[in-house]
N, C-alpha and C positions, 0 to 999 in steps of 0.2 A: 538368618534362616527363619523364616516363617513358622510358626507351628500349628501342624493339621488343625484344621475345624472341628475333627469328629473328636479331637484331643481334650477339648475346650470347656468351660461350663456353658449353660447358655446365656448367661451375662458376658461370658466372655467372646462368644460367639457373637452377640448382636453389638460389642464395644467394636470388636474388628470388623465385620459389617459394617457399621458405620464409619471407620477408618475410612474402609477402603470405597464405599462410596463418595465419602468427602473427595478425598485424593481423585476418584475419575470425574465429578463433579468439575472440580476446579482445573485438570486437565482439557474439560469438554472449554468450558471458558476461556482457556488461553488461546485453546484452537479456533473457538468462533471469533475470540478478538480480530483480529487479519480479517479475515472475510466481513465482518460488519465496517470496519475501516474501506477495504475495496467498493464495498458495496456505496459506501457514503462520497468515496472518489467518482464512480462512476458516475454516478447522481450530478454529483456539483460538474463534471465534467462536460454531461450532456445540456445539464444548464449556463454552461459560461458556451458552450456551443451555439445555442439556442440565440442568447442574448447576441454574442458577435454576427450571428447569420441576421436577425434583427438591425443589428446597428449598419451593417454591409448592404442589405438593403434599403435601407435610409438614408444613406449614402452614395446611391449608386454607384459602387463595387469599390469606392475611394479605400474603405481599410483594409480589405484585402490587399490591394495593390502597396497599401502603406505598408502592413507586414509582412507580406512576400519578401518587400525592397529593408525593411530592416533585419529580415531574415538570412536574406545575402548579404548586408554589411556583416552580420556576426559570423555568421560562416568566414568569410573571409579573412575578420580578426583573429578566428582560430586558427586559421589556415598559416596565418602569418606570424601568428604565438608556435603554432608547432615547428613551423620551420625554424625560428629561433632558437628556439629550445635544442632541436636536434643541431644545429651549427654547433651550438655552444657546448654538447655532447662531444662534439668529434676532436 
């Protein structure tokens, strides 16, 4: 149980003040951690974007069409892992 402020001396008042700023301080940083991380995904994500639209056009469209087609071969190793999986379930 907390005890009132107006209870308090005012050293004791500005000790818990500062407590409790601490504590939302370091709450405020847990919460921006996540979002400085997102933000830092986004970024790299718009630049490996950037780069492969670069290299697909120097290419005249070869890597796309390369990852499309290794896109389907994995696709279809899942496809063929879950069926496994579910056989051997039953």
């Amino acid at each position: 149980m907390r005890t009132r402020s107006n209870d308090l001396s005012l050293p004791a008042q500005q000790a818990l003040f500062s407590d409790v700023s601490a504590e939302a301080e370091q709450a405020r940083r847990e919460l921006l951690g996540p979002c400085r991380s997102n933000a830092e995904l986004r970024r790299l994500q718009g630049a490996l974007e950037q780069g492969l639209d670069a290299i697909d056009a120097c290419s005249n469209g070869r890597l796309r069409k390369l990852v499309e087609q290794i896109g389907d071969e994995l696709a279809a190793l899942v496809d063929l892992v879950l069926e496994t999986s579910e056989e051997e379930s039953r």
